[in-house]
C-alpha positions in Angstrom: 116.3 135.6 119.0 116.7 132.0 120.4 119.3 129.9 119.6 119.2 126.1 119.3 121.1 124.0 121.6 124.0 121.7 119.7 123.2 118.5 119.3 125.3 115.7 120.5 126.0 112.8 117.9 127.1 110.0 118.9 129.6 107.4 117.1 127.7 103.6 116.2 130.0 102.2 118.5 129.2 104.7 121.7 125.3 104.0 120.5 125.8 100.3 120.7 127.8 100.0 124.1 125.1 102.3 125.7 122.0 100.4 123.8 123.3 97.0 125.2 123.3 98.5 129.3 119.8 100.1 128.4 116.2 99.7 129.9 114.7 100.8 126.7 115.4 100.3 123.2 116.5 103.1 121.3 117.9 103.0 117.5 120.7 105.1 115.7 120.6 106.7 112.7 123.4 108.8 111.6 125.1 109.8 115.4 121.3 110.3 116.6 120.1 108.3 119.0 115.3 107.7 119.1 114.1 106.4 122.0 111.2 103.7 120.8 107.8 103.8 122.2 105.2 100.9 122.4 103.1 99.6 119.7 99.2 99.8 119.8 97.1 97.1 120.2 96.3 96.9 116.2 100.1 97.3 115.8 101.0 93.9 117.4 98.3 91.9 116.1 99.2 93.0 112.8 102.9 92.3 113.8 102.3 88.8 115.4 99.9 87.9 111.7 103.0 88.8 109.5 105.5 87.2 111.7 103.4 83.9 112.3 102.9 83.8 108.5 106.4 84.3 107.7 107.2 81.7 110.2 104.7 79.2 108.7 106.2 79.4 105.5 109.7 79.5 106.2 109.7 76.4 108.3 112.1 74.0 107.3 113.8 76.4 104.9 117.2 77.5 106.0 115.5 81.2 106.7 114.9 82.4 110.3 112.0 84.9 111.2 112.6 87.3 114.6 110.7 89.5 116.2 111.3 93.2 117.3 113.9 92.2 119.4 116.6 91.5 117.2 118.3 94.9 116.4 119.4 95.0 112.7 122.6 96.8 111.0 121.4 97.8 107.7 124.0 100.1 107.0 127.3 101.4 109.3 125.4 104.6 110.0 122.1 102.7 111.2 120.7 100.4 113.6 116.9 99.5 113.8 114.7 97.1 115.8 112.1 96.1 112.8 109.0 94.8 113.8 109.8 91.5 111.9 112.6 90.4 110.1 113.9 86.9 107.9 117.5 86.3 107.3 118.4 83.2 105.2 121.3 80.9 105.0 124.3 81.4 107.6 123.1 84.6 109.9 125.5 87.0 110.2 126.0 88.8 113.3 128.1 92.5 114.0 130.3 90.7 116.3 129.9 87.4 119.8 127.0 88.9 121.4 125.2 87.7 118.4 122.5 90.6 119.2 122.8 92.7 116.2 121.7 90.8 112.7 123.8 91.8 109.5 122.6 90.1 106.7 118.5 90.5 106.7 116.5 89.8 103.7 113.1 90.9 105.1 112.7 94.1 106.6 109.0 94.9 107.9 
């Protein structure tokens, strides 16, 4: 019988000092590390609809909107790349790189 090899988990600081030298996004959840893939066509129209209507709305709000590019913190054992997400008031960031959001409201 074959045996499976043992996975390596990694710590959310090893996963964030490796995701900020990367090519590729990747997230974390839990020590695992998931490479991300691209979106379909459909995917980023639907994306760029919910985004530009968020955006519409929140304009002159204190709420910001960002794209899949801002990595999120939702909890200490996870960081995700949403497709969109609004944080309101004072944004709150994981530490001066200002490259990973804490406080989110909006998740999508």
């Amino acid at each position: 019988m074959a045996s499976l090899p043992a996975q390596t988990l990694f710590t959310a600081e090893e996963y964030i000092t490796q995701e900020r030298k990367a090519l590729h996004k990747s997230e974390y959840l839990d020590g695992q590390i998931f490479a991300l893939s691209g979106a379909s066509r459909v995917h980023s129209l639907i994306t760029g609809d919910i985004f530009n209507s968020l955006y519409n709305q929140l304009v002159g709000s204190d709420c910001e909107v960002h794209s899949s590019d801002m990595r999120v913190r939702p909890s200490p054992i996870a960081y995700f790349y949403p497709d969109v997400v609004v944080a309101c008031g004072e944004p709150r960031f994981e530490d001066d790189v200002y490259d990973t959001l804490l406080n989110p409201i909006v998740i999508s």
